[in-house]
DRENPA-3360 file (N, C-alpha, C; in nm, 2 decimals, always signed):
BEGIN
1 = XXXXXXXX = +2.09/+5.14/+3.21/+2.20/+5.19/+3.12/+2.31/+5.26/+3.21 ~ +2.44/+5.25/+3.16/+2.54/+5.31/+3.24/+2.56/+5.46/+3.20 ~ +2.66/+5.51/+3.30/+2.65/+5.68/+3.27/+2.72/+5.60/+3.13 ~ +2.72/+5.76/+3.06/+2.81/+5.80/+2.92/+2.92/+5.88/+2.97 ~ +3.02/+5.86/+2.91/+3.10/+5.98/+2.91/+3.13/+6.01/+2.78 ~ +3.13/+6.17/+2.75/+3.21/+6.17/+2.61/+3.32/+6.22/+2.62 ~ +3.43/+6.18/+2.50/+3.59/+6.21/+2.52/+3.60/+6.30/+2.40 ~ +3.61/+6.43/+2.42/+3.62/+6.52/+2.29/+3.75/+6.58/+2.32;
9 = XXXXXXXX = +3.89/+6.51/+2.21/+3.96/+6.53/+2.18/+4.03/+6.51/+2.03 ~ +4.14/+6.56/+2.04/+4.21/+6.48/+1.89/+4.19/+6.37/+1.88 ~ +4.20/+6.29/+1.77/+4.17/+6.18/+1.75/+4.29/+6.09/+1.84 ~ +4.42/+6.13/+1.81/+4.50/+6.01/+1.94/+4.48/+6.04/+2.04 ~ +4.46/+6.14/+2.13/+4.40/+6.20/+2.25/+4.25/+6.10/+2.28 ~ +4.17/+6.13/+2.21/+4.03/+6.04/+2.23/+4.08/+5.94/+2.19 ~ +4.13/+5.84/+2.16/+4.14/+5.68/+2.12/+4.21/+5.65/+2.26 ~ +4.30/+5.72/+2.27/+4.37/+5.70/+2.44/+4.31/+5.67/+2.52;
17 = XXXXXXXX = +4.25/+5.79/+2.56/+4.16/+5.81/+2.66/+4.04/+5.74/+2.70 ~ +3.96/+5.69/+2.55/+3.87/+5.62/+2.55/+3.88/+5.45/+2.59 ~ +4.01/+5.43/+2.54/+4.05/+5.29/+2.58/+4.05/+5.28/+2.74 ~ +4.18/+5.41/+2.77/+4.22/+5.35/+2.91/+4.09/+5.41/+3.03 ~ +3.98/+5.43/+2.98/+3.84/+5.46/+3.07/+3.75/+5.33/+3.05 ~ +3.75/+5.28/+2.93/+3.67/+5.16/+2.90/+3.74/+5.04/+2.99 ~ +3.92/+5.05/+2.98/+3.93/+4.95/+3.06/+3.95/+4.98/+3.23 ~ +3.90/+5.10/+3.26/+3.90/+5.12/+3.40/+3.70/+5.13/+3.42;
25 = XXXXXXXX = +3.67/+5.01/+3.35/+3.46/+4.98/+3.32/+3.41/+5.13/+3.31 ~ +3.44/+5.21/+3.23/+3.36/+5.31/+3.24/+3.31/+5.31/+3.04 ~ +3.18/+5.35/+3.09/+3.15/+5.35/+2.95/+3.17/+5.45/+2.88 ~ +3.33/+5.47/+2.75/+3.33/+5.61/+2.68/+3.33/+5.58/+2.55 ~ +3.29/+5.72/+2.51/+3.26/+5.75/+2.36/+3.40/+5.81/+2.30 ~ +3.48/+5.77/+2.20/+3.53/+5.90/+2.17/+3.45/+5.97/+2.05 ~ +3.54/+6.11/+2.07/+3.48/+6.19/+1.95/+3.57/+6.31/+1.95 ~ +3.64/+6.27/+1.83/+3.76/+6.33/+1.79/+3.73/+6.45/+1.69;
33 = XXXXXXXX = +3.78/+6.56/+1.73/+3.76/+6.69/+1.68/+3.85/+6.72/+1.53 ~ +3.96/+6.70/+1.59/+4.10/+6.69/+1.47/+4.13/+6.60/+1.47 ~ +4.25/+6.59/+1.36/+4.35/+6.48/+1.35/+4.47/+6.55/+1.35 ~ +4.58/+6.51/+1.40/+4.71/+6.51/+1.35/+4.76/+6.57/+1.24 ~ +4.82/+6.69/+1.23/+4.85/+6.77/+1.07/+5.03/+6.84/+1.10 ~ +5.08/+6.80/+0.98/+5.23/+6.90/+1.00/+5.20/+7.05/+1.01 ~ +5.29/+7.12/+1.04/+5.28/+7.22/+1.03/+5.35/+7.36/+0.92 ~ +5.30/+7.49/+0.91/+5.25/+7.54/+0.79/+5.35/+7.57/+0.75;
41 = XXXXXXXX = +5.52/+7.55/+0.86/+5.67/+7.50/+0.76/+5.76/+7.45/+0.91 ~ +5.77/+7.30/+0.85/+5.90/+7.21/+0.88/+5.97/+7.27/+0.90 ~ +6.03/+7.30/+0.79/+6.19/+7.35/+0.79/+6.21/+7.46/+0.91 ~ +6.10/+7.58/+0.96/+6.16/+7.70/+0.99/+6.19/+7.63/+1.13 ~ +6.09/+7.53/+1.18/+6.06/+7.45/+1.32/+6.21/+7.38/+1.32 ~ +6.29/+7.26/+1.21/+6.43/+7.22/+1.22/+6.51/+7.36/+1.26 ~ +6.53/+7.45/+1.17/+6.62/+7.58/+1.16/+6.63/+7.63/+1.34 ~ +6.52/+7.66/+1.37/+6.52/+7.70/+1.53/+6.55/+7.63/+1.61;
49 = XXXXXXXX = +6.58/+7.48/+1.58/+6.63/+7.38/+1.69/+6.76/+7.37/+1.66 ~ +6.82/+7.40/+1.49/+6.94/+7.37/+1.52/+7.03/+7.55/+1.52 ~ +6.98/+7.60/+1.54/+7.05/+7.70/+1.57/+7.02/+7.80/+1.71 ~ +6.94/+7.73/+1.78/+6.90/+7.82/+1.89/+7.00/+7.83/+2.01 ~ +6.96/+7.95/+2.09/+7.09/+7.95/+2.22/+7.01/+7.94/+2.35 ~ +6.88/+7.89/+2.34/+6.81/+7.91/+2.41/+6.89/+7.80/+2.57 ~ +6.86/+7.83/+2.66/+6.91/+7.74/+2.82/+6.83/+7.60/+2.81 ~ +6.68/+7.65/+2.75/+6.61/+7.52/+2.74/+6.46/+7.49/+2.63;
57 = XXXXXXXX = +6.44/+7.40/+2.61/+6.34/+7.37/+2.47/+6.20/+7.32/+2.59 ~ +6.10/+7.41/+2.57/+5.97/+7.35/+2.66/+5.91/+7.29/+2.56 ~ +5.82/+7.18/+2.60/+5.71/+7.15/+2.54/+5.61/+7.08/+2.63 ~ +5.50/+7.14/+2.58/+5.32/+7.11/+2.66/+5.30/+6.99/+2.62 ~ +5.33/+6.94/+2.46/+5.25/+6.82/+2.41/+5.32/+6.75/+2.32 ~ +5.26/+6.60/+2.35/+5.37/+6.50/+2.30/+5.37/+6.50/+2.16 ~ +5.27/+6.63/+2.08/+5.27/+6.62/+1.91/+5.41/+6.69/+1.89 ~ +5.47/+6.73/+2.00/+5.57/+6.86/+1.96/+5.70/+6.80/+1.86;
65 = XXXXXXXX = +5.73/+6.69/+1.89/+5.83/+6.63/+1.82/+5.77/+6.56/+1.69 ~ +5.62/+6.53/+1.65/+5.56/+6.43/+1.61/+5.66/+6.45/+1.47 ~ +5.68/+6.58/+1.39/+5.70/+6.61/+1.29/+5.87/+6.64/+1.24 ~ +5.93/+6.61/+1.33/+6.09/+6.68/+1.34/+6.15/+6.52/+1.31 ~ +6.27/+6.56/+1.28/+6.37/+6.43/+1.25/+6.39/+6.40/+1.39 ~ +6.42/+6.20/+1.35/+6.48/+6.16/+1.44/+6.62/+6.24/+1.53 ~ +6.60/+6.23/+1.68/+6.76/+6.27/+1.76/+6.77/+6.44/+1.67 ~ +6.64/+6.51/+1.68/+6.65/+6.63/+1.64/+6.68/+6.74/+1.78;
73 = XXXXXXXX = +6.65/+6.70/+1.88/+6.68/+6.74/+2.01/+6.84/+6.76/+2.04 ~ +6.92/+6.66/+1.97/+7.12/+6.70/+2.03/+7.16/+6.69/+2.12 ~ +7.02/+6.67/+2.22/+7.11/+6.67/+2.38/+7.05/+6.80/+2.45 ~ +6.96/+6.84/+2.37/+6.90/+7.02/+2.40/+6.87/+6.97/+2.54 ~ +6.86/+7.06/+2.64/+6.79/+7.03/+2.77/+6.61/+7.06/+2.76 ~ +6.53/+7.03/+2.86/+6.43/+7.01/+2.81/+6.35/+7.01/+2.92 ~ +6.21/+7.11/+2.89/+6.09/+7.07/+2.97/+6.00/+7.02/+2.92 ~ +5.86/+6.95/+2.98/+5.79/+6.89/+2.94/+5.64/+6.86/+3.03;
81 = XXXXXXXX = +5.49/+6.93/+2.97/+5.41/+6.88/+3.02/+5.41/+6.69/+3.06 ~ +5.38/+6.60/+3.16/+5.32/+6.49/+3.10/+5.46/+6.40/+3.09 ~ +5.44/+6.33/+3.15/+5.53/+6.19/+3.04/+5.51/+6.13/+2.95 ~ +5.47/+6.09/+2.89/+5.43/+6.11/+2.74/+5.49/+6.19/+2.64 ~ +5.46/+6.31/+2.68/+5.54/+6.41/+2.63/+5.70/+6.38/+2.63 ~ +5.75/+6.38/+2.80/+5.87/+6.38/+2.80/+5.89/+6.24/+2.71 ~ +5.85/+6.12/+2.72/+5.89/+6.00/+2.68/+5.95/+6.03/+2.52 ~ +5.84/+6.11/+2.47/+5.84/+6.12/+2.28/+5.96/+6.22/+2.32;
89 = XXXXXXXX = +6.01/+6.30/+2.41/+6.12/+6.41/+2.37/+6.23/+6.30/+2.41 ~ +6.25/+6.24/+2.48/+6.40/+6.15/+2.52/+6.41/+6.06/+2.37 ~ +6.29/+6.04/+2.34/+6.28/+5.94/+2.21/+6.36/+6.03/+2.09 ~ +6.38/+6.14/+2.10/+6.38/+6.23/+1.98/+6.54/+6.30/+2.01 ~ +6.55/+6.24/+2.14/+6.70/+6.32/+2.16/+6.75/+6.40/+2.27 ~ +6.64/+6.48/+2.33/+6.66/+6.60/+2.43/+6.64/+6.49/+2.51 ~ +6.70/+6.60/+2.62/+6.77/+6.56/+2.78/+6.69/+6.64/+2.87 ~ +6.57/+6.57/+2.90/+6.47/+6.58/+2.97/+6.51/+6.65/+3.15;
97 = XXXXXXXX = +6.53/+6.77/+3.19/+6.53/+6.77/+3.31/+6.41/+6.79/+3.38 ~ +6.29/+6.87/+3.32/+6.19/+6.90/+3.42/+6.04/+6.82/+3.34 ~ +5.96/+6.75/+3.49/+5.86/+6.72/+3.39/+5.72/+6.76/+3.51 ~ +5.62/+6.86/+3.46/+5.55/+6.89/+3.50/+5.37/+6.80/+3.50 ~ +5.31/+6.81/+3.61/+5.23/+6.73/+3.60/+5.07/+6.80/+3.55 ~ +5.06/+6.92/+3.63/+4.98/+6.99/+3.61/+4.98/+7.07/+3.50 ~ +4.96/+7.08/+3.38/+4.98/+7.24/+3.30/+5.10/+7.29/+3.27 ~ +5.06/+7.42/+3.18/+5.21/+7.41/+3.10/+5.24/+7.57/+3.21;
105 = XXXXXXXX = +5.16/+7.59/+3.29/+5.23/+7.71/+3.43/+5.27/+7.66/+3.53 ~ +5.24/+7.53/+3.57/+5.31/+7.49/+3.70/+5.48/+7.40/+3.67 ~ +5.45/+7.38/+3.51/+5.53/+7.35/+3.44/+5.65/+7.48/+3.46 ~ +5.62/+7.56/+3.40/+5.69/+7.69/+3.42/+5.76/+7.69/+3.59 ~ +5.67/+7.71/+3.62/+5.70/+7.75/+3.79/+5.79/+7.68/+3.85 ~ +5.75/+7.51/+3.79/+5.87/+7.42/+3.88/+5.98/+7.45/+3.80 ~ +6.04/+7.50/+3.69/+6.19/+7.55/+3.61/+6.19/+7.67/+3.63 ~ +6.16/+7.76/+3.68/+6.18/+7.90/+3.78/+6.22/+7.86/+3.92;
113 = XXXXXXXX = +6.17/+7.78/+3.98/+6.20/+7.72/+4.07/+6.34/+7.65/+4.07 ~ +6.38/+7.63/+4.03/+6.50/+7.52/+4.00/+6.62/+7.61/+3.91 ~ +6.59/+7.68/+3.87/+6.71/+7.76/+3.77/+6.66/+7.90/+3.83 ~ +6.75/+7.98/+3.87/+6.75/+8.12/+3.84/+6.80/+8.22/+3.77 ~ +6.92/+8.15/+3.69/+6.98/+8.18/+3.56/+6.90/+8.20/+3.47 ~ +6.76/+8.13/+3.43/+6.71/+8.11/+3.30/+6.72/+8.25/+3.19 ~ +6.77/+8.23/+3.11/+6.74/+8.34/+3.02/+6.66/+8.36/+2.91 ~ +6.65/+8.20/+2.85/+6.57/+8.22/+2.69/+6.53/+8.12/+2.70;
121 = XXXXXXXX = +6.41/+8.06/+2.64/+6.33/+7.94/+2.65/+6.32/+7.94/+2.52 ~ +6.32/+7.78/+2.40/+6.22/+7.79/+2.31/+6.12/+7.67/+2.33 ~ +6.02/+7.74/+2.28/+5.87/+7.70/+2.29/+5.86/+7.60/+2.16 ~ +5.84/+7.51/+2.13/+5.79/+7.41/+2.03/+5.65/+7.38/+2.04 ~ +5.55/+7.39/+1.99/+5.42/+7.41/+2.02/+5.37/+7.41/+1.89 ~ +5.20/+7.40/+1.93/+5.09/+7.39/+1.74/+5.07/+7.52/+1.73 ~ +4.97/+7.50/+1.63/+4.96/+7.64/+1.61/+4.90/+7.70/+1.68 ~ +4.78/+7.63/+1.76/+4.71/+7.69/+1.85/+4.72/+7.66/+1.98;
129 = XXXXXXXX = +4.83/+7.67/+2.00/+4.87/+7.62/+2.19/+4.85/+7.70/+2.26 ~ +4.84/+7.62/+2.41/+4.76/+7.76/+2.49/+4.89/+7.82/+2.58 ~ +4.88/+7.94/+2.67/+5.00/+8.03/+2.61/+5.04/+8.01/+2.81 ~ +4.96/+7.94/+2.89/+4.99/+7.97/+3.03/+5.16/+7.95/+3.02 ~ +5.23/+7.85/+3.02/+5.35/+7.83/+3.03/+5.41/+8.00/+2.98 ~ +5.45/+7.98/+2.84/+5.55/+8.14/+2.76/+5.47/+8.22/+2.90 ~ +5.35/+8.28/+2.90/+5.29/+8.39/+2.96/+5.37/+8.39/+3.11 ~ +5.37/+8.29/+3.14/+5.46/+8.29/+3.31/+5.61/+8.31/+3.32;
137 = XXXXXXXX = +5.66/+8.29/+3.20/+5.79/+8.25/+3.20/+5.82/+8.44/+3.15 ~ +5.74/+8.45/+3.11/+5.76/+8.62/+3.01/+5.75/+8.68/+3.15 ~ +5.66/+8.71/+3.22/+5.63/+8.74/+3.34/+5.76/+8.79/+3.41 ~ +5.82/+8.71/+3.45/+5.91/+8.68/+3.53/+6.06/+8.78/+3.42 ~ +6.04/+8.80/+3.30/+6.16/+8.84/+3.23/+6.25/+8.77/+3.12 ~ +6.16/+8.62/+3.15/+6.25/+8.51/+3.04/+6.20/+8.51/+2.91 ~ +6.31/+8.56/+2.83/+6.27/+8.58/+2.67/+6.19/+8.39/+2.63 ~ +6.10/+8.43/+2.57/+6.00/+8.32/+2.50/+6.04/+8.29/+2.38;
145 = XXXXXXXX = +6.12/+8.23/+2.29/+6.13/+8.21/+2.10/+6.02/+8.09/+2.12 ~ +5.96/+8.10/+2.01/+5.85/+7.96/+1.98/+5.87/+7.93/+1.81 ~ +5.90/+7.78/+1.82/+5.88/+7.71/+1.68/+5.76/+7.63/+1.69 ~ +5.66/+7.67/+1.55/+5.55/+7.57/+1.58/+5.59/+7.43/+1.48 ~ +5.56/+7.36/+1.53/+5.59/+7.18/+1.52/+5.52/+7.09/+1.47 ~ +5.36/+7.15/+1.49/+5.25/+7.03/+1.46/+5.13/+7.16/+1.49 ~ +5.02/+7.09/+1.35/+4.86/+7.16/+1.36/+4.79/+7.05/+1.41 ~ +4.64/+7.11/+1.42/+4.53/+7.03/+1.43/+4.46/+7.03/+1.33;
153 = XXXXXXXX = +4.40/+6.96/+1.24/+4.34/+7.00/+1.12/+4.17/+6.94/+1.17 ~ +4.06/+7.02/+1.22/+3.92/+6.98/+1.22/+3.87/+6.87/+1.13 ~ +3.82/+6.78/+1.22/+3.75/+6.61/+1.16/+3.61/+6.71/+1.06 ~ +3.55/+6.69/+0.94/+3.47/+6.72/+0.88/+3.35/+6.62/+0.96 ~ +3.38/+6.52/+1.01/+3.27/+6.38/+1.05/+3.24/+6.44/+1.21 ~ +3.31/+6.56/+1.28/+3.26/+6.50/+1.42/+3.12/+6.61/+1.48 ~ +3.06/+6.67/+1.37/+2.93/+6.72/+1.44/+2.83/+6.58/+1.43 ~ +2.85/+6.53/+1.31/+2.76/+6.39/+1.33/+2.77/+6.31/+1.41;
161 = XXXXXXXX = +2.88/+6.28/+1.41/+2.87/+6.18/+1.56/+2.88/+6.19/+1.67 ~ +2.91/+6.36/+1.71/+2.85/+6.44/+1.82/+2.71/+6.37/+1.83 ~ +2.60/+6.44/+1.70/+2.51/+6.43/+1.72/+2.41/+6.29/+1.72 ~ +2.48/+6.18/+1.69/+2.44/+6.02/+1.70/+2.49/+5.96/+1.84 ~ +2.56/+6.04/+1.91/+2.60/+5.93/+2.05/+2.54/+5.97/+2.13 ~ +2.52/+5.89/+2.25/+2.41/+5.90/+2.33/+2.42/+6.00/+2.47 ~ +2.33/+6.03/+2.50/+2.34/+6.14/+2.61/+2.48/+6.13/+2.71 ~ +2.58/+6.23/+2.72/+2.64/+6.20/+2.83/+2.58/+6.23/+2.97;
169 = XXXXXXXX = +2.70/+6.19/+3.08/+2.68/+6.21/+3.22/+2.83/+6.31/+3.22 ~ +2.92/+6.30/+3.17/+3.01/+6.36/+3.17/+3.09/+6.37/+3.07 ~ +3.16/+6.49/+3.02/+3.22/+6.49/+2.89/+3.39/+6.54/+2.96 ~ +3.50/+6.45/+2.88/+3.62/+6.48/+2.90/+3.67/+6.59/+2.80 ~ +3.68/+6.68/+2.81/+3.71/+6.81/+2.76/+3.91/+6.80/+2.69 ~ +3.94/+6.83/+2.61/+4.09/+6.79/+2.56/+4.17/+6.94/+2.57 ~ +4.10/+7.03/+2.51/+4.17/+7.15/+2.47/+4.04/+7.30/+2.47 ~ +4.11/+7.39/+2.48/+3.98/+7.48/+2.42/+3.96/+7.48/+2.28;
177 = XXXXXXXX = +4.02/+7.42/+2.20/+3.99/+7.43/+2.06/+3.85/+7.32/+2.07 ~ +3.92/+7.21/+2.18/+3.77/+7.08/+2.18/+3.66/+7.15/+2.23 ~ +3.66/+7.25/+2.32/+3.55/+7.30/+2.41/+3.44/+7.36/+2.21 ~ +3.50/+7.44/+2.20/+3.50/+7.52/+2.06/+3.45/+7.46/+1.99 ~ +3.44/+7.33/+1.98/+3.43/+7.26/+1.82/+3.32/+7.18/+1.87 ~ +3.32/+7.14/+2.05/+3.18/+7.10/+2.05/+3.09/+7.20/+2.09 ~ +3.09/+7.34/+2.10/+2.99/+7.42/+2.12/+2.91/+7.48/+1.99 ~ +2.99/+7.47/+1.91/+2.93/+7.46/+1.76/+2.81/+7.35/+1.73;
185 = XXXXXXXX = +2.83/+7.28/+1.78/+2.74/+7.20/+1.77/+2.62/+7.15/+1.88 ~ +2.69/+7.15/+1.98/+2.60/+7.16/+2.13/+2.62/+7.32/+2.22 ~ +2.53/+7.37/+2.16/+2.54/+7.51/+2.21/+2.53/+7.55/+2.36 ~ +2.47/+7.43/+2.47/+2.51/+7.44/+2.59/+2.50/+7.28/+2.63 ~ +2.50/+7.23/+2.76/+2.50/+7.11/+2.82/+2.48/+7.10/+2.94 ~ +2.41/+7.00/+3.01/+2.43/+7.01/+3.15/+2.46/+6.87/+3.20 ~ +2.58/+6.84/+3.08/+2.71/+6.77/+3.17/+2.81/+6.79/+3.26 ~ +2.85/+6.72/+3.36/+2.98/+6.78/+3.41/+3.08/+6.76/+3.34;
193 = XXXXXXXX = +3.17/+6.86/+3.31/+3.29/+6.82/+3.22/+3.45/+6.80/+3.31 ~ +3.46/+6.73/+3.24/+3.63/+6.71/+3.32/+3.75/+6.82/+3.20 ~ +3.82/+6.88/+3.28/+3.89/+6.97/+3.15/+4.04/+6.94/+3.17 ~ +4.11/+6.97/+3.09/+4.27/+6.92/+3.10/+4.33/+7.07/+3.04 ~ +4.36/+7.12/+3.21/+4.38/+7.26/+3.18/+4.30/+7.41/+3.23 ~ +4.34/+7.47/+3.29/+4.25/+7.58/+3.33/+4.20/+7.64/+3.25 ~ +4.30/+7.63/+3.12/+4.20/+7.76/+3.03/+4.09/+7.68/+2.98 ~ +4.07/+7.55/+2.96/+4.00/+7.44/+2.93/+3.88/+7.51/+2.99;
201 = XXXXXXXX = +3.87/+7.48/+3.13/+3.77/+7.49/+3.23/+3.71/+7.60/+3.22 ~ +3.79/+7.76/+3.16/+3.72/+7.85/+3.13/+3.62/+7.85/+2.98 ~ +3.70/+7.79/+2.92/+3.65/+7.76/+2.80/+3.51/+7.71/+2.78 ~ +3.50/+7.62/+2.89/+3.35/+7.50/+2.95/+3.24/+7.64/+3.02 ~ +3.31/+7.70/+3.07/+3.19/+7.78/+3.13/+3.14/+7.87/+3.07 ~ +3.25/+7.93/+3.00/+3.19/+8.07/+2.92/+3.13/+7.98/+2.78 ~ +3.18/+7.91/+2.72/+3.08/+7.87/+2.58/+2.98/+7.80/+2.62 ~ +2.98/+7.74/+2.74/+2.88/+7.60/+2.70/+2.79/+7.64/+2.88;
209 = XXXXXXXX = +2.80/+7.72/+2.92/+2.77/+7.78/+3.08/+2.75/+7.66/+3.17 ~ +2.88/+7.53/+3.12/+2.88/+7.40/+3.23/+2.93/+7.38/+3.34 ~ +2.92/+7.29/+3.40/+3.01/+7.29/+3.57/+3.15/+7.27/+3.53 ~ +3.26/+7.26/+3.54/+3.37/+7.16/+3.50/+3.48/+7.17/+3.62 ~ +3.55/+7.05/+3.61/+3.66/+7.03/+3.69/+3.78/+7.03/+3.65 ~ +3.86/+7.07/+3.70/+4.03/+7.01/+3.61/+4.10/+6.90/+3.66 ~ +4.16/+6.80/+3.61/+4.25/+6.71/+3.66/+4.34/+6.77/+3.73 ~ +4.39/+6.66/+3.84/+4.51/+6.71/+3.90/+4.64/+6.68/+3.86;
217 = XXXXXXXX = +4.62/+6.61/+3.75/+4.69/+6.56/+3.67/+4.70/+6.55/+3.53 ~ +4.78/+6.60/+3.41/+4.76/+6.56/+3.29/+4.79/+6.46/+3.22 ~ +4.83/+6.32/+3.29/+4.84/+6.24/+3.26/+4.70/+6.13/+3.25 ~ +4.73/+6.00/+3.13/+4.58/+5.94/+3.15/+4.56/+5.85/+3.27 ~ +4.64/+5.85/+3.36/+4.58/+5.79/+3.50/+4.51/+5.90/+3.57 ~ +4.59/+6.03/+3.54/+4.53/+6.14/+3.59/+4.37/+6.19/+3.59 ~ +4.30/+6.13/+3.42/+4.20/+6.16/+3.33/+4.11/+6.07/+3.43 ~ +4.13/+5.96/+3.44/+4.06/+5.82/+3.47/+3.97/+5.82/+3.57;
225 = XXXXXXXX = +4.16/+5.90/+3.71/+4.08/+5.91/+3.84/+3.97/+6.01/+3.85 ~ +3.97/+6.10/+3.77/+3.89/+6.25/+3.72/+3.73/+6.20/+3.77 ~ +3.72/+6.12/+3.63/+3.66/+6.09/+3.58/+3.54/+6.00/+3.68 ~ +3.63/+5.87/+3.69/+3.54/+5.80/+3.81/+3.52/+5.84/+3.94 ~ +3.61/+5.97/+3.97/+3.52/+6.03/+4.10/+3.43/+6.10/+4.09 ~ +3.41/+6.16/+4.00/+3.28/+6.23/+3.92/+3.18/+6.12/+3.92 ~ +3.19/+6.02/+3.89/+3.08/+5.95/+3.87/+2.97/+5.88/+3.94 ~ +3.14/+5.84/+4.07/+3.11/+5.76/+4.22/+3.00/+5.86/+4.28;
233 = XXX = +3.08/+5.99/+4.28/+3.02/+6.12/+4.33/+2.86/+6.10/+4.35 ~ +2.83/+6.11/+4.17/+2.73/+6.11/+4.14/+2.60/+6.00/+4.14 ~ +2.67/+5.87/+4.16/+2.53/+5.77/+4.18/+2.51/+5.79/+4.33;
% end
């Protein structure tokens, strides 16, 4: 039998991921924690985009726009975890200059790096985004505004199917909300986990006391290479 990997993310996150690893022959599961959910108000999320004075609009994740009108961006300038991310922000209007590969702090660092003007950032983010990016950019003295954009709303179905798939060899870790949602149900593991994100990777060790790695990349070529060197590693 082949290793297992499990893919514990949002549901478009795991369908992704699960495909582009099945077609790079690796055998994955997904198992999707959330789904996709608007957020707890639209409007305040438009109001802040069309009124803000911010230098530039960040965003970590490609749900950021999922819920805003078409060409709601104007031309805003823009950062962005991922391409993906950026792709859905050019799709929506903003003028993409920085795109980060690693995280939403090295994200940060490369637009500190490049502007030393910056004054005001707004943040477009879920509800539960993780905060490295604002936290570094605050750091430094640059006012943070954040509109949230998009929830996650928890799958009622995924402790079961947690608990019907078959042993992993490695589990791809999405978020700490994913770390979270499978330690509720697997209260530890002695998978290696692949994590997307440092706070991820803390997340893996403190709840679930596992090894884990982080990509070098947040992109799903990034996930893949993770993944199968983990594996090679290991036969």
């Amino acid at each position: 039998m082949s290793a297992v990997v499990w893919v514990v993310a949002s549901a478009d996150a795991a369908r992704r991921w699960t495909d582009a690893l099945g077609a790079a022959g690796v055998d994955a599961v997904a198992l999707a924690w959330s789904d996709l959910a608007p957020p707890p108000d639209v409007d305040a999320a438009v109001r802040a985009l069309e009124t803000t004075d911010a230098d530039l609009v960040l965003m970590t994740s490609r749900y950021a726009t999922a819920f805003l009108e078409p060409d709601a961006g104007r031309g805003l300038p823009a950062a962005c975890v991922g391409e993906a991310t950026a792709t859905a922000a050019r799709n929506w209007g903003f003028d993409v200059r920085h795109v980060g590969e690693a995280g939403g702090a090295e994200l940060a660092q490369r637009v500190l790096s490049s502007s030393s003007a910056l004054r005001k950032v707004l943040f477009l983010r879920g509800v539960d985004a993780r905060h490295e990016a604002g936290d570094t950019l605050r750091a430094v003295g640059v006012k943070v505004e954040e509109a949230i954009t998009y929830a996650m709303r928890p799958r009622q179905a995924f402790a079961d199917e947690v608990r019907a798939a078959p042993p992993p060899r490695v589990v791809v870790a999405g978020s700490p909300r994913a770390v979270e949602a499978l330690h509720k149900v697997v209260p530890s593991s002695e998978a290696h986990f692949v994590a997307m994100g440092g706070l991820t990777v803390l997340a893996v060790q403190e709840q679930l006391g596992a090894e884990a790695s982080i990509t070098d990349r947040t992109d799903t070529e990034g996930l893949v290479a993770a993944v199968r060197a983990h594996l090679e590693a290991a036969e």
